[in-house]
C-alpha positions as CSV (number, residue, x, y, z in Angstrom):
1,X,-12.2,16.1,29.9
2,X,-13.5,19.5,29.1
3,X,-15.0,20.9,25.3
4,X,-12.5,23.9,25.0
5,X,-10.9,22.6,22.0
6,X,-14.3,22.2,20.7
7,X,-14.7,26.4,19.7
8,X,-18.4,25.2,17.4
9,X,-20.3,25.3,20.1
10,X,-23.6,23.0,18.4
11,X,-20.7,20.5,17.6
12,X,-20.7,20.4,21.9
13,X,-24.2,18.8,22.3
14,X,-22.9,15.8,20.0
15,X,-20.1,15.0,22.7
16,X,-20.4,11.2,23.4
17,X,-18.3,8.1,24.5
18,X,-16.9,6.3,22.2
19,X,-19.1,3.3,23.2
20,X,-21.4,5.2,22.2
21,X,-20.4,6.7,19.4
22,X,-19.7,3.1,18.1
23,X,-23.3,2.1,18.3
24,X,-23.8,4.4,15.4
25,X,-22.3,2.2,13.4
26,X,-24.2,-1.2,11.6
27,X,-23.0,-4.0,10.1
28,X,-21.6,-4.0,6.6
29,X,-21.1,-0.3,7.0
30,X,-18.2,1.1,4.8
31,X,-16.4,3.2,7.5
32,X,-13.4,5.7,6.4
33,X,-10.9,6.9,8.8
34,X,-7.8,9.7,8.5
35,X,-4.6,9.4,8.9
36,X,-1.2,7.9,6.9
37,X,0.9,5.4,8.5
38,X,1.8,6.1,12.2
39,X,0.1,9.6,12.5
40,X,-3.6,11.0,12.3
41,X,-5.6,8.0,13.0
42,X,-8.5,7.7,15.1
43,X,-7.9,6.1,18.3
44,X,-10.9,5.2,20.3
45,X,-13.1,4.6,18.0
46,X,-11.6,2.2,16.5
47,X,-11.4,0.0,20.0
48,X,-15.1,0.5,20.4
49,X,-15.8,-0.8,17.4
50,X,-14.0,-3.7,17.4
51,X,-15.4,-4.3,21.5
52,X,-18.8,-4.2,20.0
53,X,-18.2,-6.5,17.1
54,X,-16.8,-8.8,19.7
55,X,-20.4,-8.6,21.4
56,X,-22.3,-8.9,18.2
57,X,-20.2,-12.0,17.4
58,X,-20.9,-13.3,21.0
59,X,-24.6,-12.9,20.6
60,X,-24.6,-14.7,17.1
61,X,-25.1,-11.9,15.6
62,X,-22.6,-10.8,12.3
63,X,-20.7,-7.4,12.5
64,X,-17.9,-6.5,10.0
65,X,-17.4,-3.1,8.1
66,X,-15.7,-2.1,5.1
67,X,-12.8,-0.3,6.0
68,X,-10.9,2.6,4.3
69,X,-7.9,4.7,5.2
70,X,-5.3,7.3,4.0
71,X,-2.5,4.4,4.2
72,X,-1.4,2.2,7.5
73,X,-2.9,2.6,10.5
74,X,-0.3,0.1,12.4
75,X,-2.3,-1.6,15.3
76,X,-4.4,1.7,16.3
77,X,-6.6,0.7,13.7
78,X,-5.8,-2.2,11.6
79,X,-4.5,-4.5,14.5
80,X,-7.1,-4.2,17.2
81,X,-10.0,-4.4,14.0
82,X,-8.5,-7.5,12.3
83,X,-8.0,-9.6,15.7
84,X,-11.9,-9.1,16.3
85,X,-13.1,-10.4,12.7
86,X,-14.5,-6.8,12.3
87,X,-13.3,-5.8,8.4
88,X,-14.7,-7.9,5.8
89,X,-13.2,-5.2,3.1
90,X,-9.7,-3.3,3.2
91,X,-8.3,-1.2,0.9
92,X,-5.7,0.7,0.3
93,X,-2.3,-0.2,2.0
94,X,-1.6,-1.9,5.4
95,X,1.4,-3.2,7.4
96,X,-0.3,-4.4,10.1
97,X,0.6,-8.6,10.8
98,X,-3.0,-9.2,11.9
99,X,-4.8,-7.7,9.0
100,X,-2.1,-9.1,7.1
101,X,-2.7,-12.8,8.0
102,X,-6.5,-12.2,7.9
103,X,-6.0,-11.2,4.2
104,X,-3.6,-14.1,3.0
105,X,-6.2,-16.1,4.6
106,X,-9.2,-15.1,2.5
107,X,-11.3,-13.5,5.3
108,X,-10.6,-10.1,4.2
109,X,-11.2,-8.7,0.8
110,X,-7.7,-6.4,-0.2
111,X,-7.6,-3.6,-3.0
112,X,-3.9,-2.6,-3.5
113,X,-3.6,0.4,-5.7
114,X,-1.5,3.8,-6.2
115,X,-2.2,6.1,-3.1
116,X,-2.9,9.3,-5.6
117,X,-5.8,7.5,-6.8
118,X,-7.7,6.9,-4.2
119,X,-9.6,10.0,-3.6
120,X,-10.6,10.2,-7.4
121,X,-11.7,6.5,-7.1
122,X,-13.4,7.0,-4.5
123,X,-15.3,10.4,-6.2
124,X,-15.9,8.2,-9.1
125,X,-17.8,5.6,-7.2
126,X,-15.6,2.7,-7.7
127,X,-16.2,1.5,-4.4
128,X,-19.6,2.2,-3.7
129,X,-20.9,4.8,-1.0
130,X,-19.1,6.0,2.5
131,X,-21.4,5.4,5.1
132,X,-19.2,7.0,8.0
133,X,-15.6,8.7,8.4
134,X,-14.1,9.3,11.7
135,X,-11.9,12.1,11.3
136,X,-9.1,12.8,14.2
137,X,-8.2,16.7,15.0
138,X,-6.5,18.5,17.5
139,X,-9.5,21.2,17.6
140,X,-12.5,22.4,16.0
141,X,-12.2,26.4,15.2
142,X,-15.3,28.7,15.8
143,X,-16.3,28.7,12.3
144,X,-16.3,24.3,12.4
145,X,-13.0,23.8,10.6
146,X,-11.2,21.2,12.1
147,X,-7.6,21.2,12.2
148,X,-5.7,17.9,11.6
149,X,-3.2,15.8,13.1
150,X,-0.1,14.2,12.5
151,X,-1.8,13.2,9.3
152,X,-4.4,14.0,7.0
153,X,-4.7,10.9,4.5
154,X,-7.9,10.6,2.4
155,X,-10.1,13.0,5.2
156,X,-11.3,15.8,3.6
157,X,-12.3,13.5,0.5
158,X,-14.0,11.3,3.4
159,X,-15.8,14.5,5.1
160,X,-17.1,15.2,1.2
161,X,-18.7,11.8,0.7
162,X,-19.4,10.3,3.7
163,X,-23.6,10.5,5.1
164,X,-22.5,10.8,8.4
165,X,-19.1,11.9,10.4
166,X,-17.6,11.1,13.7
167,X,-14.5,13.6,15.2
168,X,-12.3,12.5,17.4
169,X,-10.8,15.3,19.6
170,X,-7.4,14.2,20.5
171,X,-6.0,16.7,23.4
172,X,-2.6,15.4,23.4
173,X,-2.1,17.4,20.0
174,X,-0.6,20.5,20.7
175,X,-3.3,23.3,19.7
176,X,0.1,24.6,18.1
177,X,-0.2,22.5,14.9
178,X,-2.6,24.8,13.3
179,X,-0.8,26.2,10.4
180,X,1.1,23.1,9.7
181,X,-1.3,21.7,6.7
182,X,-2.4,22.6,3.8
183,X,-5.9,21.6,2.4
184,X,-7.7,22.7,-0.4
185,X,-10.2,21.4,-2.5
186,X,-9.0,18.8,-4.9
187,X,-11.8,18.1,-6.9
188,X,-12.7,21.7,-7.8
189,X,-12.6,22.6,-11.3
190,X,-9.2,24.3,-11.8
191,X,-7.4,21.6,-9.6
192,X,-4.8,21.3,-12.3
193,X,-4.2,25.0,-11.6
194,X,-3.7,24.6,-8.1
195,X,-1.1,22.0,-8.1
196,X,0.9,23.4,-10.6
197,X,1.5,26.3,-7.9
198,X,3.2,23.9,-6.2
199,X,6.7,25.0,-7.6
200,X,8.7,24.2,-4.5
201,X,7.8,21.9,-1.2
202,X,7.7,24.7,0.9
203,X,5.1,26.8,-1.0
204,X,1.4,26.5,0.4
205,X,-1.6,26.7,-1.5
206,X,-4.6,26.1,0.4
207,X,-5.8,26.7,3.7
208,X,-5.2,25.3,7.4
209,X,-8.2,23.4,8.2
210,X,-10.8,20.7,6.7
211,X,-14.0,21.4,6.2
212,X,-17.3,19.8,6.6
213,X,-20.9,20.0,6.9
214,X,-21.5,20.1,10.3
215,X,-25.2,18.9,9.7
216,X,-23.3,15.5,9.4
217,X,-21.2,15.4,12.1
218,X,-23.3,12.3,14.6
219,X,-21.0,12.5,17.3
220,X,-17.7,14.0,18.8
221,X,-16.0,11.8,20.7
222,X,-12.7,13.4,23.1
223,X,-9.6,11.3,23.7
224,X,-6.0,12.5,24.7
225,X,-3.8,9.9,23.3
226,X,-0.1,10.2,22.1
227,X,0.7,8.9,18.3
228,X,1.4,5.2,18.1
229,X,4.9,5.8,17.0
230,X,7.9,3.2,16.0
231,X,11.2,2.6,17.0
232,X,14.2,2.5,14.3
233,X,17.2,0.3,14.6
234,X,20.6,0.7,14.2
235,X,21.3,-1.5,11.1
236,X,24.7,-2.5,9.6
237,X,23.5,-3.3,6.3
238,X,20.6,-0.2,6.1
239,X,24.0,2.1,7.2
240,X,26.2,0.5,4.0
241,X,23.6,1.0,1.7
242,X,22.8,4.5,3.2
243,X,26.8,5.0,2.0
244,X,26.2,3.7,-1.2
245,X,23.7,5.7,-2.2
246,X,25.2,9.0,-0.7
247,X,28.5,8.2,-2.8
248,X,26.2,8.1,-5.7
249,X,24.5,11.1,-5.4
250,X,28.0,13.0,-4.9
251,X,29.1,11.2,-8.5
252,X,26.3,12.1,-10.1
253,X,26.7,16.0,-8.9
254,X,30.5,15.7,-9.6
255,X,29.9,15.0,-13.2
256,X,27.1,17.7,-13.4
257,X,23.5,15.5,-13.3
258,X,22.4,16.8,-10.2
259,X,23.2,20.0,-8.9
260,X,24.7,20.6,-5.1
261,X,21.3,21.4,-4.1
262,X,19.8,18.2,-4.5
263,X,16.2,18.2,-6.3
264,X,13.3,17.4,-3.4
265,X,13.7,13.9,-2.2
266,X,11.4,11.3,-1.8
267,X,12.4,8.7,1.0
268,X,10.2,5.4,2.0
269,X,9.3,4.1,5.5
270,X,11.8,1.8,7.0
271,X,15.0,1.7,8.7
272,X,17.1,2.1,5.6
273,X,15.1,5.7,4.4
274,X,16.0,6.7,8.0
275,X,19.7,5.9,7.8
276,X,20.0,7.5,4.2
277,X,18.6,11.1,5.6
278,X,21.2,10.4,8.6
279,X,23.8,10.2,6.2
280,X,22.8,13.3,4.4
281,X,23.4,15.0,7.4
282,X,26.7,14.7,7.5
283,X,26.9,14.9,3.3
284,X,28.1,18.3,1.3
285,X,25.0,18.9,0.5
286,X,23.1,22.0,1.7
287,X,19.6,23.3,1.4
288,X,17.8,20.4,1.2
289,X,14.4,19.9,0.9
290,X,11.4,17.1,0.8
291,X,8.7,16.2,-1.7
292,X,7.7,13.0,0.2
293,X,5.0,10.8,1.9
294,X,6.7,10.3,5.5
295,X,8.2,12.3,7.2
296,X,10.8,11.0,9.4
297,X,13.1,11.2,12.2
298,X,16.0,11.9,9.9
299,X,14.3,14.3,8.0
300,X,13.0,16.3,11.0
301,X,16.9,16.1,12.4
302,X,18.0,17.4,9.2
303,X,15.3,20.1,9.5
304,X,16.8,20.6,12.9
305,X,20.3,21.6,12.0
306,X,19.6,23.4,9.1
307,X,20.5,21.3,6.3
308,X,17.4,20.7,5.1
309,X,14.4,24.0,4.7
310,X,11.7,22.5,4.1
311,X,9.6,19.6,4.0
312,X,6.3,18.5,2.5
313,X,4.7,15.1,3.5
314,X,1.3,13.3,3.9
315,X,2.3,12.4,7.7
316,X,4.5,12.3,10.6
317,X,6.0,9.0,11.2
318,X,8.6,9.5,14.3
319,X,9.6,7.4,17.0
320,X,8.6,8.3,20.7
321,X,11.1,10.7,21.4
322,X,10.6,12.4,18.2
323,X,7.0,12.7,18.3
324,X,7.3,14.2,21.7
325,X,9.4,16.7,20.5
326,X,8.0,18.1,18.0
327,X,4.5,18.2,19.7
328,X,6.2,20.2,22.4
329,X,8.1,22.5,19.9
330,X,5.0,22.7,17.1
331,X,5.5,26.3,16.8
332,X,9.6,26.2,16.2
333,X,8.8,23.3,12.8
334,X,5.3,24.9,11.8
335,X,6.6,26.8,8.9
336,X,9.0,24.5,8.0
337,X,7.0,20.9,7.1
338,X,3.9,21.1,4.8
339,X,1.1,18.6,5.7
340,X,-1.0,17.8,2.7
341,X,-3.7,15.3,1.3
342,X,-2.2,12.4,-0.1
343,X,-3.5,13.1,-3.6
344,X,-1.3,15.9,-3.3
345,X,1.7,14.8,-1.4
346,X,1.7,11.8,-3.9
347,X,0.7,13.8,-7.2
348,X,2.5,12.4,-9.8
349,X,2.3,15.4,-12.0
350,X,4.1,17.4,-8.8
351,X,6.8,15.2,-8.7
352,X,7.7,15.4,-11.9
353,X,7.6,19.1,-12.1
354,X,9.7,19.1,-8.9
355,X,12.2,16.8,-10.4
356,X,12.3,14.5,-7.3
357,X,14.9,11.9,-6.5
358,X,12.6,8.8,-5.1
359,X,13.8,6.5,-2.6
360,X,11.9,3.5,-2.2
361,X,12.1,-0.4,-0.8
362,X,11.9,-3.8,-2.4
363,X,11.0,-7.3,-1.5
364,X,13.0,-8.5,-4.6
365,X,14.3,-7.5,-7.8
366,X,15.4,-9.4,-10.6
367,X,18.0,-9.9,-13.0
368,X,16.7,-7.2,-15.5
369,X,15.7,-4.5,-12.7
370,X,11.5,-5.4,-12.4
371,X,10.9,-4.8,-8.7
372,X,8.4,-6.5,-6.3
373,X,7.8,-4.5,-3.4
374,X,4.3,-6.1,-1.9
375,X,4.0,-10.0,-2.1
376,X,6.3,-12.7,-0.7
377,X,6.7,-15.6,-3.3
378,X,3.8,-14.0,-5.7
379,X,1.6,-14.5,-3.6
380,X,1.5,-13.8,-0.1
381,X,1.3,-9.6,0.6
382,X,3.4,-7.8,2.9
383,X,1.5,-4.4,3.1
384,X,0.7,-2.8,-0.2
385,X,2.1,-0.8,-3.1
386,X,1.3,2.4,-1.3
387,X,3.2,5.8,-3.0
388,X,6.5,3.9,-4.5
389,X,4.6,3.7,-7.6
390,X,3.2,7.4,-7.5
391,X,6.7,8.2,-7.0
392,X,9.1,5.8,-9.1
393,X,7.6,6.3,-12.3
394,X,7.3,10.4,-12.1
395,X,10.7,11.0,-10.2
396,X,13.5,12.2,-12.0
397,X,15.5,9.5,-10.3
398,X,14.6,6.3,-9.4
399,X,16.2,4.4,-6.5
400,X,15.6,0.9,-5.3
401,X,16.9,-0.4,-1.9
402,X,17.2,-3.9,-0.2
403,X,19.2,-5.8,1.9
404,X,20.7,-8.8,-0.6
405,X,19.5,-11.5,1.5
406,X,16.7,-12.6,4.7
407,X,16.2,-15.6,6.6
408,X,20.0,-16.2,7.2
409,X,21.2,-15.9,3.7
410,X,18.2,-18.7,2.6
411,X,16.5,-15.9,0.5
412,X,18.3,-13.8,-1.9
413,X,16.8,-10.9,-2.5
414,X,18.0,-10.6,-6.2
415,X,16.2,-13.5,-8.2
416,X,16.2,-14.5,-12.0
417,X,11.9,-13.7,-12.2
418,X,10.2,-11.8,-9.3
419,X,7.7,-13.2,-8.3
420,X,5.3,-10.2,-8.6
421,X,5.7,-6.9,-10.6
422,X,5.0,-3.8,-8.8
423,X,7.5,-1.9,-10.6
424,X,8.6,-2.6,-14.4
425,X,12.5,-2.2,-15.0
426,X,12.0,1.0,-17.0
427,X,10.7,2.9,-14.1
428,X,13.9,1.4,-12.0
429,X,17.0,3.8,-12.8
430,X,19.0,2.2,-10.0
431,X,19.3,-0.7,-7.8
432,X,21.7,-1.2,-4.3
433,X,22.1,-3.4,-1.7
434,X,24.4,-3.7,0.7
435,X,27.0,-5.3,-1.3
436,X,26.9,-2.4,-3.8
437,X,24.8,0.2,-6.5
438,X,23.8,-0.6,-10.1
439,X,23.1,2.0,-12.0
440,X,21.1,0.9,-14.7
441,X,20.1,3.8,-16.7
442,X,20.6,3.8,-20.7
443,X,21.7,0.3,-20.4
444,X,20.1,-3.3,-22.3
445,X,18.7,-5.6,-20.5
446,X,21.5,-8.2,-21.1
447,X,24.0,-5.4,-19.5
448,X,21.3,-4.2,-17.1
449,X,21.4,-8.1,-15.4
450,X,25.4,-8.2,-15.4
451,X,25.5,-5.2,-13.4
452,X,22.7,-6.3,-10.9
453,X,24.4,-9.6,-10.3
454,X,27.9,-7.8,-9.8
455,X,27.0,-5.6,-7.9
456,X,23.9,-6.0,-5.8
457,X,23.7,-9.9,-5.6
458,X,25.3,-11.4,-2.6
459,X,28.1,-13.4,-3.2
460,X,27.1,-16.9,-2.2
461,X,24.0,-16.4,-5.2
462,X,26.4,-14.7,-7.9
463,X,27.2,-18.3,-9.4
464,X,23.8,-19.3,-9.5
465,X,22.9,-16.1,-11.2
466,X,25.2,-16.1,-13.9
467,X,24.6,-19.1,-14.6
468,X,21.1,-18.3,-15.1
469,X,21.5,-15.4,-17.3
470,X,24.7,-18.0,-19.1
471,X,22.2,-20.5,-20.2
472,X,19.3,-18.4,-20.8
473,X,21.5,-16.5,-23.3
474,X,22.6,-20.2,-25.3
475,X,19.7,-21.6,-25.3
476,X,16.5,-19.1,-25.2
477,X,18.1,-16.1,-26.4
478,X,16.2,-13.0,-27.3
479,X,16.2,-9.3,-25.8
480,X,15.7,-10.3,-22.2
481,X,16.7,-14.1,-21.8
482,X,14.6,-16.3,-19.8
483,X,14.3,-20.0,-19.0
484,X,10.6,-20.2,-18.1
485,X,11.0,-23.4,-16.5
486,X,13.1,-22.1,-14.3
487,X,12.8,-18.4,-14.1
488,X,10.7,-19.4,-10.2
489,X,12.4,-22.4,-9.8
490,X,14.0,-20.5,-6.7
491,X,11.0,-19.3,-5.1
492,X,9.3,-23.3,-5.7
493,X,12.4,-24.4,-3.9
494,X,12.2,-21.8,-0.6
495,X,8.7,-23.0,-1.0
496,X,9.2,-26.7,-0.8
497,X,12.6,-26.6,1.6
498,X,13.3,-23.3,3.3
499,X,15.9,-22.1,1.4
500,X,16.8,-20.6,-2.4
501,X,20.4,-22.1,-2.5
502,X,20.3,-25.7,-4.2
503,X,21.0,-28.5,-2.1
504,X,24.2,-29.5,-3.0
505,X,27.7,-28.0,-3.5
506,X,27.6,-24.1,-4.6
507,X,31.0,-23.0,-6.4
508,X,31.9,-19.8,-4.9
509,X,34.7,-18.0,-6.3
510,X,37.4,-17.8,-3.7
511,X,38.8,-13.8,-4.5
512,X,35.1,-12.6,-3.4
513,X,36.0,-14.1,0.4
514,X,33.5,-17.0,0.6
515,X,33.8,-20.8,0.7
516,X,31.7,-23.6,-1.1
517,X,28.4,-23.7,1.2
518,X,27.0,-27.3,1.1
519,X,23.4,-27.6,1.5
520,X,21.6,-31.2,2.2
C-alpha cells in the first residue's frame, strides 16, 4: 500500500503497522476515536489493540483503556474491544451487544449523557485527560489537514486535547469526499456567532478539513477497508407507523401549522426512521431538507430524486449497497449533505432556530407521555440516550415512535410508569405506534393518558390500562394519578414470569377484533 494519500510528507516517516502502532498504547490509557454510528471509525487499530490486550491478559499482565467516541462504533470498535476485556471505561453512547452485556455486568464503567455535550465536557475536564485519539481520514493534504470520513464525531475536539494522535489512512474512501464537511473551531470565542450562521442545513460555515499539531501525530497507520454498514428490513409495523406519521404531517399543513415545505427534519437510527423518509418520498411534500444526526438510506434516496436539497448530519449510516454508491458517486452528493461535529449537528440552539421536526425511538412510554428510550425494565441499558434529547426538547415538533408490543405481544410497549425517564412528557408533543398517533400537545395529563391508551396501546393491554388510569383516578387522584404500588407492577411481573399480561382471563372488548387471551 503506497503513501500517496499521505500529501505531509514528515507525516510519511511515522507510517507503521498497526501492531505496531498499538504498542504505543499502555494500560489504563484513555483512548478517543472518531466516528458516529456506522461511519468514520478507525478500523485496525482498534483490532490491534484488542489482539494485544489478549496478550497482555495471557501473560498476566492487565491491559484495559478508557474508551471514548463520537457515538456507536457497532462491532468495528465496540464489539471486537469488549469481547477482549480491553475497556474498563465507556462513554458516550453504544449499541454494540458485547459492550452492552459487559456493561449490565459491572465490568465496564458507562456515562450516558446528551451527545452536544460531550466536546464541552470533555474541554472542561470532566473526565480527566486524553491520552491518545485515533483519527480515521481518507487523506492528509500538503499543508497536514486531514480530511474525514463518513463521520466526524468528537475528532477535532480529540486532535485538540489528546498528547499524542494516531491517523488511520483508509484508501477505500474516495479522495472525492473532500468538500463534504464542515469543521470549524467550536470552542473559539465567538462560537455563538458561528452557529447562529447556520440559518439553513445547507449553509457551510467552516472549512473542509481537521486540523492538528502534527508534532503529535506518533504514528500513521494505512488500511483500505469499506464502512461496516447495516442492513434495513422491510417491516410491517415500521411501514404503518411510517403512514401514520405522514398523515399527520399533511393535517398539520392542511390546517396551516406546518407549511408544505416542511421545516428540517430530524430522523433516528432504525428501521422505522428509514421507512418514514421512504414514505416521504412518495408524500406532497417538496423541497425537503435535513437538520439531523444520521444520515440514511432514505434520506440519501430522497436526495436522489430531488425531493429533498439538502442534508446536514454528524455521519453516514447506509447499508452496503448504499455506501458503495455514494463512495463511487462522492462528487454527484458533495454539495448536497453537510458533514459536521456532533456539537454542531446536535446543537440545541440550531435546532431550535431551524424549527426542526424530531423523529426519535422509544423503549416505552407511559400513560402520561414520559419516554424511556435507553434501559430495559429501569435497569438494564440498550445503547444510550445519544441526540434524542439534544433534539426532542429544542425541536419545534416532537415525535415518538414504537412498535406497541415485543416478545410476542408479552411486552407492551405503553406501560402505566416507565421504568426509566429519558424524556419528560413536556418535551413529548406526540406519541404513535402502529395501532395509531396521539397527539398530545396543549392537553392535561388525565386527557394526555386517554389518548395514549386509545390510540397507541395495543388492544389486548387497553383494558389493563384503563383500568389503571380508572382506579388511580378513585382512589389516588391528583394532577397525574398514580398507584405507586402498582405503577411497575408490569415490569415486576415480565420480570418474575416472562410476560406483562396477568395470568388469568384479560376482557377484551370484542368491536376492537380480539378475543379473551388466557394466560396460566
Amino acid at each position: 500500500m503506497t503513501t500517496e494519500r499521505i500529501g505531509y510528507h514528515a507525516f510519511r516517516d511515522r507510517v507503521m503497522t498497526a501492531a505496531e502502532a498499538a504498542r504505543l498504547i499502555r494500560d489504563k490509557e484513555t483512548v478517543a476515536t472518531s466516528g458516529f454510528g456506522a461511519g468514520g471509525t478507525p478500523k485496525a487499530l482498534p483490532r490491534a489493540i484488542s489482539a494485544l490486550a489478549k496478550e497482555r491478559h495471557a501473560q498476566g499482565q492487565p491491559f484495559a483503556i478508557r474508551l471514548f467516541t463520537g457515538a456507536s462504533t457497532m462491532t468495528d470498535v465496540d464489539g471486537i474491544l469488549a469481547d477482549a476485556d480491553a475497556v474498563s471505561f465507556r462513554m458516550p453512547y453504544m449499541s454494540d451487544p458485547a459492550m452492552r452485556k459487559k456493561i449490565n455486568a459491572g465490568c465496564i464503567a458507562y456515562v450516558d449523557t446528551h451527545l452536544s455535550r460531550i466536546a464541552p465536557w470533555i474541554r472542561a475536564g470532566f473526565f480527566g485527560k486524553i491520552d491518545v485519539a485515533i483519527v480515521e481520514v481518507a487523506q492528509i493534504k500538503a499543508d497536514g489537514g486531514l480530511v474525514p470520513t463518513f463521520a466526524i464525531g468528537n475528532a477535532q475536539t480529540w486532535l485538540e486535547l489528546a498528547d499524542r494522535v494516531i491517523i488511520e489512512v483508509n484508501t477505500w474512501h474516495s479522495p472525492q469526499i473532500e468538500g463534504l464537511h464542515d469543521l470549524w473551531n467550536t470552542a473559539a470565542s465567538d462560537a455563538a456567532l458561528t452557529l447562529a450562521r447556520i440559518s439553513d442545513p445547507g449553509v457551510r460555515v467552516g472549512e473542509k478539513v481537521l486540523r492538528v499539531d502534527p508534532a503529535k501525530v506518533a504514528a500513521v497507520v494505512l488500511t483500505h477497508e469499506a464502512e461496516q454498514s447495516i442492513a434495513f428490513r422491510q417491516d410491517e409495523d415500521a411501514v404503518t407507523i411510517a403512514g401514520h406519521i405522514l398523515d399527520f404531517l399533511q393535517h398539520e399543513v392542511t390546517h396551516g401549522r406546518l407549511p408544505r415545505k416542511l421545516p428540517p427534519l430530524q430522523s433516528g437510527v432504525g428501521n422505522i426512521a428509514n421507512a418514514v423518509m421512504g414514505g416521504l418520498a412518495n408524500a406532497p411534500f417538496d423541497n425537503l431538507t435535513a437538520y439531523t444526526e444520521v444520515i440514511q438510506d432514505g434520506m440519501l434516496d430522497m436526495l436522489r430524486s430531488g425531493r429533498m436539497k439538502a442534508i446536514s448530519g454528524a455521519a453516514l449510516y447506509l447499508s452496503p449497497a448504499c455506501a458503495d454508491f455514494v463512495n463511487a458517486e462522492m462528487s454527484a452528493f458533495r454539495d448536497k449533505i453537510v458533514l459536521r461535529a456532533q456539537e454542531v449537528s446536535n446543537s440545541p440552539s440550531v435546532v431550535r432556530a431551524l424549527g426542526a421536526i424530531a423523529m426519535n425511538a422509544a423503549i416505552e412510554v407511559d400513560i402520561y407521555g414520559n419516554v424511556n428510550s435507553t434501559r430495559v425494565t429501569g435497569s438494564r441499558v440498550q445503547n444510550g440516550i445519544g441526540g434524542s434529547g439534544d433534539f426532542s426538547r429544542s425541536a419545534m415538533l416532537s415525535i415518538f415512535m414504537t412498535p406497541s408490543v415485543a416478545k410476542n405481544n408479552d411486552i407492551s410497549s405503553i406501560v402505566p410508569m416507565v421504568s426509566h425517564v429519558d424524556h419528560i412528557n413536556q418535551d413529548v408533543h406526540v406519541v404513535v405506534t402502529e395501532h395509531g398517533l396521539a397527539d398530545l400537545r396543549g392537553l392535561s395529563a388525565r386527557a394526555r393518558a386517554r389518548q395514549i391508551i386509545e390510540h397507541c396501546a395495543h388492544p389486548i393491554y387497553r383494558p389493563l390500562l384503563r383500568d389503571y388510569l380508572e382506579r388511580s383516578t378513585q382512589h389516588t387522584g391528583g394532577d397525574t394519578p398514580h398507584m405507586l404500588s402498582e405503577a411497575f407492577s408490569w415490569h415486576q411481573r415480565l420480570m418474575d414470569t416472562g410476560t406483562m399480561m396477568p395470568r388469568s382471563a384479560v376482557p377484551i372488548f370484542p368491536e376492537e377484533g380480539y378475543l379473551p387471551i388466557l394466560r396460566r
